[in-house]
Structure formats: structure tokens, C-alpha cells
C-alpha positions as CSV (number, residue, x, y, z in Angstrom):
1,X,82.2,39.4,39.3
2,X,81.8,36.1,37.7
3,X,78.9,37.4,35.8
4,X,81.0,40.3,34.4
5,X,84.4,37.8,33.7
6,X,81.8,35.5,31.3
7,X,80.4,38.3,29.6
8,X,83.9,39.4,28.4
9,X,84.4,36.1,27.8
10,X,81.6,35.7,25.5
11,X,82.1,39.2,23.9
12,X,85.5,38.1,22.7
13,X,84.0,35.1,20.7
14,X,81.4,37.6,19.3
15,X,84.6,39.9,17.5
16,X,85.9,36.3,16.9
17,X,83.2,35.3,14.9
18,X,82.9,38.5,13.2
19,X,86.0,38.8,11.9
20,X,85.4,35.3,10.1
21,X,82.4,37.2,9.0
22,X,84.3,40.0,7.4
23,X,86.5,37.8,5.3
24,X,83.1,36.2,4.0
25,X,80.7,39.4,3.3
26,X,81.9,42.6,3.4
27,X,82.2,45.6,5.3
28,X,78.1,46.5,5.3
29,X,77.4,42.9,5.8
30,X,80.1,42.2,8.8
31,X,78.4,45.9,10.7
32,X,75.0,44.3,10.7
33,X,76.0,40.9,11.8
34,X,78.1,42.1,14.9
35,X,76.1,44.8,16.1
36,X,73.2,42.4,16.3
37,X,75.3,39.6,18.0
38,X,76.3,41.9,21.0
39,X,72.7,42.9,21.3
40,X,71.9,39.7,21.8
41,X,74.8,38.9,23.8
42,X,74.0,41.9,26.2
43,X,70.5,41.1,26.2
44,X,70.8,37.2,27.6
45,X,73.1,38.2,29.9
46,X,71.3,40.4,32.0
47,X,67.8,38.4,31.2
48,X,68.8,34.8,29.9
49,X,71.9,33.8,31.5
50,X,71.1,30.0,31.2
51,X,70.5,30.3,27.7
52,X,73.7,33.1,26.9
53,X,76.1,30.7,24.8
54,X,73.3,28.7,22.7
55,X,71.6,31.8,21.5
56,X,74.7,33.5,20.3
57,X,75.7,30.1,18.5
58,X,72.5,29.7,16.9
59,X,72.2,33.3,15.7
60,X,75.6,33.7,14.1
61,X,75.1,29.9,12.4
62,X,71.4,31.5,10.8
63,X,73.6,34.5,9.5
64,X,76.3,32.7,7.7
65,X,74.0,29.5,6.3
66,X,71.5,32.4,4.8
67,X,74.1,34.1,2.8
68,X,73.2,34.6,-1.1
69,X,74.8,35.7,-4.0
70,X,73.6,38.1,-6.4
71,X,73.8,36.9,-10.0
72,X,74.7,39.5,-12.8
73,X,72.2,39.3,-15.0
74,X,73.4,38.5,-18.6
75,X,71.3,39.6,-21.6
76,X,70.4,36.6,-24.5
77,X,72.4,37.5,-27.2
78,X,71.0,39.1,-30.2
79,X,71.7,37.7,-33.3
80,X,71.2,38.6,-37.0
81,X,68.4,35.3,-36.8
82,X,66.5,36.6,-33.8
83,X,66.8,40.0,-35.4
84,X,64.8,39.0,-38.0
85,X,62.1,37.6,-36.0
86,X,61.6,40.6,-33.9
87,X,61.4,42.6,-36.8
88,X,58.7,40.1,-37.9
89,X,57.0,40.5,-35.0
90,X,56.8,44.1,-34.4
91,X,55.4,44.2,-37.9
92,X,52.4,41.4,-37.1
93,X,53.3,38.9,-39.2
94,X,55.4,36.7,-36.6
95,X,54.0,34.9,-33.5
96,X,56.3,33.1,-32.1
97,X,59.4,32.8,-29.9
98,X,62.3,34.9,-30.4
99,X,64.8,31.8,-30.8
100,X,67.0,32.4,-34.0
101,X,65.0,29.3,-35.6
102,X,64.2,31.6,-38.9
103,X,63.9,28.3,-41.1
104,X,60.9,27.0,-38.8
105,X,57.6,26.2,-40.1
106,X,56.0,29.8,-38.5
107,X,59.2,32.2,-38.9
108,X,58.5,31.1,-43.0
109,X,54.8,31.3,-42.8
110,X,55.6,34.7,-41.6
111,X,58.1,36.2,-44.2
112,X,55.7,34.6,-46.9
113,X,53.1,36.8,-45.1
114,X,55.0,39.3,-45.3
115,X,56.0,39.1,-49.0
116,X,52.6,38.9,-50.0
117,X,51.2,42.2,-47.7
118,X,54.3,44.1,-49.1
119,X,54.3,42.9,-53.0
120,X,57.6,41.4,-52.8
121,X,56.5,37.9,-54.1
122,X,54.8,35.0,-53.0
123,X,57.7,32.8,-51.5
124,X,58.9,32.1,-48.1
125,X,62.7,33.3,-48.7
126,X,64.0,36.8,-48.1
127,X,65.5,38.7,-50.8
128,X,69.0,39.7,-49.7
129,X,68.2,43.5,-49.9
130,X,64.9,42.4,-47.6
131,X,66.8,40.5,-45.3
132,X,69.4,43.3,-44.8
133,X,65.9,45.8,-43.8
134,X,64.7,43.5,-41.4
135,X,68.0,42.9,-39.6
136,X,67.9,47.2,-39.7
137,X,64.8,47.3,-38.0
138,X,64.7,44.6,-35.7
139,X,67.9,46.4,-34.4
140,X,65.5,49.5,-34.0
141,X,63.0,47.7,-32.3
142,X,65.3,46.2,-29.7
143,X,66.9,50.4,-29.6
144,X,62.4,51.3,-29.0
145,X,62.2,49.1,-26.0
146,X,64.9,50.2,-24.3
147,X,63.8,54.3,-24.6
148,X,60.2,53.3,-23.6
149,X,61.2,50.8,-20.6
150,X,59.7,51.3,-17.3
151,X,61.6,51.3,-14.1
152,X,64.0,54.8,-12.6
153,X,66.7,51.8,-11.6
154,X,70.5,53.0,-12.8
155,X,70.1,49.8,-14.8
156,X,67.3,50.7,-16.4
157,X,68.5,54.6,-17.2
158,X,71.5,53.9,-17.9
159,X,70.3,51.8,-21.2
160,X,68.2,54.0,-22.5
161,X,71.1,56.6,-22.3
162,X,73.4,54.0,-24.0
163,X,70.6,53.3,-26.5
164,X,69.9,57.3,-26.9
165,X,73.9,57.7,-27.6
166,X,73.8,55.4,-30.3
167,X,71.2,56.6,-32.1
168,X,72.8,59.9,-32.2
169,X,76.6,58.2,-33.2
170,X,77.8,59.1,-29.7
171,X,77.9,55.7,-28.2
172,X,79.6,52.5,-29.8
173,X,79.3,49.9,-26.5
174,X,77.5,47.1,-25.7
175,X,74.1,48.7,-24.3
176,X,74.2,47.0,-20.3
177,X,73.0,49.4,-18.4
178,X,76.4,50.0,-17.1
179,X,77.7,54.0,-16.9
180,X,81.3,53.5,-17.2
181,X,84.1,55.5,-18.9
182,X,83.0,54.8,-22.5
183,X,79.4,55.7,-21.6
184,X,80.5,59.2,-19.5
185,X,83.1,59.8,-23.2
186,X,80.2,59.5,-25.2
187,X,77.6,61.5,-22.9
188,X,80.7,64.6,-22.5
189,X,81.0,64.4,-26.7
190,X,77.2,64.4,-26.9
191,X,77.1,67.7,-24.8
192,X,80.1,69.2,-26.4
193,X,78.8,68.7,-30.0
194,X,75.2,70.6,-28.7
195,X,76.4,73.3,-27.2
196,X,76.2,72.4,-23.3
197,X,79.0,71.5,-20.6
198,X,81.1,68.5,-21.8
199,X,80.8,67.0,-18.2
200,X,80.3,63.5,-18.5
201,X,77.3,63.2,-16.1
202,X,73.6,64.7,-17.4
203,X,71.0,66.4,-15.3
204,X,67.3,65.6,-15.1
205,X,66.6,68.4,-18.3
206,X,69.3,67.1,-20.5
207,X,68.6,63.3,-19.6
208,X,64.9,63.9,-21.1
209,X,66.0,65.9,-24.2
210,X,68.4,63.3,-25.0
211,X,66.2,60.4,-24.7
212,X,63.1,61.9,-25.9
213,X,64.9,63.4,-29.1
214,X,66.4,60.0,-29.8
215,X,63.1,58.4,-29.4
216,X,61.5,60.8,-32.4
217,X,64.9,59.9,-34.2
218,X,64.2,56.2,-34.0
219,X,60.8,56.3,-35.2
220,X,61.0,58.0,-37.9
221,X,64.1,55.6,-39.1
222,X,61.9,52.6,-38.4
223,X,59.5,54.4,-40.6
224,X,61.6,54.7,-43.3
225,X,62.7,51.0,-43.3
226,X,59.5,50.0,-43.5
227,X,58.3,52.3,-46.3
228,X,61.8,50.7,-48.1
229,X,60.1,47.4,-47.7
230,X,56.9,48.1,-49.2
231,X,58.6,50.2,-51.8
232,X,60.6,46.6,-52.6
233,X,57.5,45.3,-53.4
234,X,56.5,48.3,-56.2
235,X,59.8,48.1,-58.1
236,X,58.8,44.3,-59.4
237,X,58.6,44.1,-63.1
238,X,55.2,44.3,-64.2
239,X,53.5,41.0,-65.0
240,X,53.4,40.8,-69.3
241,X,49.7,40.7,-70.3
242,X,48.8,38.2,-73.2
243,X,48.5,39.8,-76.4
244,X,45.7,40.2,-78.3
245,X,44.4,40.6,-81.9
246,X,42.8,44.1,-82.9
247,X,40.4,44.3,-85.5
248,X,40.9,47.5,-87.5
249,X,37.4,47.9,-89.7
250,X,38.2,48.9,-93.1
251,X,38.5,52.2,-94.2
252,X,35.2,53.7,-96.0
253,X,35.5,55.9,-98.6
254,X,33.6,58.9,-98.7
255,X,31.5,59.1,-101.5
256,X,30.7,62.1,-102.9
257,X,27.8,63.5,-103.7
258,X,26.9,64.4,-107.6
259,X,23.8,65.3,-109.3
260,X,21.9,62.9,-111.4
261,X,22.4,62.6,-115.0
262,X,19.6,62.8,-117.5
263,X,20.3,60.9,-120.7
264,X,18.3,62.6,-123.5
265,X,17.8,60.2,-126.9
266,X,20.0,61.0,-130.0
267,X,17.2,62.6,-132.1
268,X,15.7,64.6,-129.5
269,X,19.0,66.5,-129.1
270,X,18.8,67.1,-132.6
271,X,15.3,69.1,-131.8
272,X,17.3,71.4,-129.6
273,X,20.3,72.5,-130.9
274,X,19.4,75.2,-133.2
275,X,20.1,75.8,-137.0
276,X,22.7,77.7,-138.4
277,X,21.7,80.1,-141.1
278,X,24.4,80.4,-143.8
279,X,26.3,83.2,-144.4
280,X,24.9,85.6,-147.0
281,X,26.3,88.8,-147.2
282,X,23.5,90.3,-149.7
283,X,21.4,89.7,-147.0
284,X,21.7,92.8,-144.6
């Protein structure tokens, strides 16, 4: 009987203690923690009497002092700068970090690199109309990761249906990974506008067409920006060559060709020319 009145005893610290747990970690949390504290309890005191009250102690102190808190995980935040340098570096010509630092010594060795490859000139500034591009397309490059990232975590998916969304002109949120009401708007618009259910969820089939259609969409616009870059370069005004002097050779006249002239002495003509008989007209 005294055996039985300590175990109640000790069973009614147990709900004690787990209703200070509840206020500290949750529903989930406060399950695990009790159900393994009255195993315990019911375990020591049929086995371990002598050691009943220090073991429950113990085990409820490890379970508090091990709690943890998940930290949200907060994205670096893009900016025009950094922009640049990822476009940069996508295209080769940048190889360092992505830190917004675009008047460092290797983000300008890279934009002269890249003004030389493309035509554009041979200084380390960027032409507004070129800096406007590169902004363009480090903003695609950031929207390619995100369609070809690895993982099937709703994190993960849920980007690259936020990043698949605004490619299309769906989607106009901050791309977190989070499918909230804007995201579920966008996604029953999308379907709407393409001839399937506007629910605001998508299945595995529509999920891939989406993504994989946006994908094809995004490449061939960073194509484009890229073939606007080079086409910068063409649209210089051609480089003035020096002039120089042309010798024209002087005309020849053409001489014509005329038979030679024989020049016959005075008296010798004479000889030739025949005489003229007088006119008599007795004489017929």
C-alpha cells in the first residue's frame, strides 16, 4: 500500500512538470516528454525503487536544458550591385564574392573584360544601357537557380513555383519559398488563364509543365540579353581610317594610226602631171 500511495505521489509531480512543459514547447513536444516520464516513473518503481525520485528529476531537467530553437532562415538581400556581379559571373568574366563591392579592383577587371570580349570599349565603367542588361540578367540567373535547385522540401518547391509564376507575370512576391495566399492567387490565375481548374493548389503534371515551361522561357530571355550585349558592342561608330593620297596616272591619248607620207621634189611632180593639149577645133 505504501508502495502504491508514492507512486501516485510521484505520478502527480510527473503531470506537474508537464504542464510547465506545455507552456514551454508545444502540444507535440509536451506528448513526448510526459509519456516518457511515466515510463520511467513506472519502470523504477517496480525495478528501481531506491533510485525512483532522482531519475525522474534528472530526466525531465535533460529535456528542458536541451531545448532548441529553429531559426528562420533569411535570404542575403539582392541588390542592383550584387546583381551585377552575378551577372558577371555567370558570364565568366567575374571571380569573386558576391558582396555588392562593384568598384573593387576584380569586379572592374571584370567589366573591362567584359567590354573588351563584347566590343563595347576598352574601359572599366558600364555604359548605362549595359548596366541596365546586366542588372536584367543577373535577375535571371538568380530566377535559373531557383528552377534547377535540388531538394523535394516545400521550401525548395515552393520557390521554384514562385520563381516559375514570375516569369510567366503571375507572381509579384518576394520568392521565400512560402505558399501563402498571394502564391495560391497567383497559381489559381495561372491555371485560369491556361485553360485548367483555377484551384489554387497544382498536381504533380501541372507542377512540371509550369516549371519546366518557365525554365525554356528564362533561357531563351537570358539569351536575348546577352546577344543585346554583344550587339552593344557592334553599334560603335567605326574607327575613321587616315586618309591617303591617290595617284591618278595621266590620261594617254590614243594616237591614231595614219599612213606614211611620201614627199616627192617639186620638179619630179612636174614629170607626172600630164600636158594639156590646146583646144583646136580644126583638129577632129
Amino acid at each position: 500500500m505504501k508502495r502504491i500511495k508514492n507512486l501516485s505521489i510521484i505520478l502527480s509531480g510527473v503531470f506537474l512538470t508537464g504542464n510547465i512543459a506545455y507552456a514551454d514547447f508545444g502540444d507535440a513536444v509536451v506528448g513526448g516528454i510526459v509519456g516518457g516520464a511515466v515510463g520511467s516513473v513506472i519502470t523504477n518503481e517496480v525495478y528501481h525503487s531506491n533510485q525512483r525520485t532522482h531519475s525522474t528529476t534528472g530526466h525531465t531537467t535533460h529535456r528542458s536544458s536541451s531545448k532548441k530553437y529553429k531559426k528562420r532562415y533569411v535570404a542575403p538581400k539582392m541588390t542592383d550591385e550584387k546583381r551585377i556581379q552575378k551577372a558577371l559571373s555567370s558570364l565568366g568574366f567575374y571571380h569573386g564574392k558576391i558582396d555588392g563591392e562593384v568598384n573593387s579592383y576584380e569586379t572592374r577587371s571584370a567589366i573591362k573584360e567584359m567590354n573588351t570580349a563584347y566590343g563595347i570599349g576598352q574601359s572599366a565603367s558600364l555604359k548605362p544601357e549595359t548596366k541596365d542588361t546586366l542588372i536584367y540578367l543577373g535577375t535571371l540567373f538568380d530566377f535559373d537557380r531557383y528552377l534547377i535547385a535540388r531538394g523535394n522540401d516545400s521550401r525548395t518547391k515552393g520557390r521554384k513555383i514562385q520563381t516559375a509564376l514570375k516569369i510567366y507575370g503571375y507572381y509579384h512576391g518576394t520568392i521565400d519559398g512560402v505558399v501563402g495566399r498571394g502564391t495560391r492567387s497567383a497559381i489559381a490565375q495561372y491555371k485560369n488563364e491556361n485553360g485548367m481548374s483555377p484551384t489554387g493548389s497544382l498536381d504533380f503534371e501541372e507542377e512540371y509543365q509550369l516549371i519546366s515551361g518557365a525554365k525554356e522561357k528564362n533561357d531563351r530571355n537570358i539569351d536575348d540579353a546577352i546577344n543585346s550585349l554583344k550587339a552593344s558592342g557592334t553599334t560603335q561608330k567605326p574607327v575613321q581610317q587616315p586618309e591617303t593620297n591617290v595617284i591618278i596616272p595621266p590620261q594617254q591619248t590614243e594616237v591614231q594610226e595614219t599612213q606614211p607620207v611620201m614627199l616627192v621634189p617639186a620638179e619630179e611632180s612636174k614629170k607626172n602631171i600630164p600636158e594639156t593639149v590646146p583646144y583646136n577645133p580644126n583638129n577632129k
